[in-house]
C-alpha positions as CSV (number, residue, x, y, z in Angstrom):
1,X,-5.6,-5.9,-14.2
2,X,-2.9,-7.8,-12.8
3,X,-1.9,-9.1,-9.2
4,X,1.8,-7.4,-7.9
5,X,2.9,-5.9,-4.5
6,X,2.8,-1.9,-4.1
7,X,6.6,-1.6,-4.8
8,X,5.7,-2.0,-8.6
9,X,3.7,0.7,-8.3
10,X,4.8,4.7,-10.0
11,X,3.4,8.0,-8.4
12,X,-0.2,8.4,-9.3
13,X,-1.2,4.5,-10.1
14,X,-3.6,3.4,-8.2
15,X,-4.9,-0.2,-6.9
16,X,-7.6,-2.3,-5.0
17,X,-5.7,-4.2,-1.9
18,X,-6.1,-8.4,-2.5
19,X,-4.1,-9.8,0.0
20,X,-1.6,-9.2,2.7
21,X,1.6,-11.5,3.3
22,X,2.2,-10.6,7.2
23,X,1.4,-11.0,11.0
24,X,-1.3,-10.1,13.0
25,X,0.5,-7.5,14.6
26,X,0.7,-5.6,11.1
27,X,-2.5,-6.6,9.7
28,X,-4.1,-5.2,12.7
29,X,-2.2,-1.4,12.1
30,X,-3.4,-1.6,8.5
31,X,-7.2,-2.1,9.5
32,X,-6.7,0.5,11.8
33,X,-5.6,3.1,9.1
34,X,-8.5,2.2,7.4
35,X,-6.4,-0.5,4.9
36,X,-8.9,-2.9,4.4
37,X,-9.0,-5.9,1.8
38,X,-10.5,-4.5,-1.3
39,X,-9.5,-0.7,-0.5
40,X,-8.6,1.8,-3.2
41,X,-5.3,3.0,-2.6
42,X,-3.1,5.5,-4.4
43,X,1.0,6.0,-4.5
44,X,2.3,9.3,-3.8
45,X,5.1,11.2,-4.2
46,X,8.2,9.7,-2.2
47,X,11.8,10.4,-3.1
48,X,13.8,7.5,-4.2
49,X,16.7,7.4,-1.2
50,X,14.3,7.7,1.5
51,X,13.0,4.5,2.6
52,X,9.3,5.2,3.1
53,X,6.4,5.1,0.7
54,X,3.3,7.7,0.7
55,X,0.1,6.6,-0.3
56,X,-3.9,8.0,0.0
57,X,-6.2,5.1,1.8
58,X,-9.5,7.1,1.9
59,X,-8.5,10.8,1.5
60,X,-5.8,10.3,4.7
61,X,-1.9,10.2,3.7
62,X,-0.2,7.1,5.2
63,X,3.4,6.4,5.0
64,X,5.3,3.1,5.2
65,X,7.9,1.5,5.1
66,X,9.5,0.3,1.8
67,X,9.9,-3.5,3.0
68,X,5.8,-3.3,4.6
69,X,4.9,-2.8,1.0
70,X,6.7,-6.2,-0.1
71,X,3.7,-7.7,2.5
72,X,1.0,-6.2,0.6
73,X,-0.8,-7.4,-2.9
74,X,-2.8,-6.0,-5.1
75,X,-4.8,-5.5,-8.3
76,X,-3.3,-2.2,-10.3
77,X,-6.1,-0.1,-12.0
């Protein structure tokens, strides 16, 4: 396993949150979407000019924004 950000991610890959590189303010909308450290998440389909990123926390879909997932590192699986 090895420690990147979710933009290295393709559709399918999935990967256990480590850390998150942000504010309060954003830490405290991931934890309440269920993004905790040490959740399972999974990329989704998104199309490459659209400038959000889909991805399963849980069983829910969550989208976000292509420069949130800069913020956000993690193990790959």
């Amino acid at each position: 396993m090895e420690l990147v950000t979710l933009n290295n991610f393709t559709e399918g890959e999935r990967a256990i949150i480590t850390s998150f590189k942000a504010g309060k303010v954003f830490e405290n909308f991931l934890l309440a979407n269920g993004i905790t450290l040490g959740t399972v998440v999974v990329k989704n389909y998104s199309p490459q000019y659209a400038k959000l990123i889909n991805l399963t926390v849980n069983g829910k879909l969550l989208t976000l924004r292509n420069s949130d997932f800069d913020k956000i590192e993690c193990f790959k699986m």
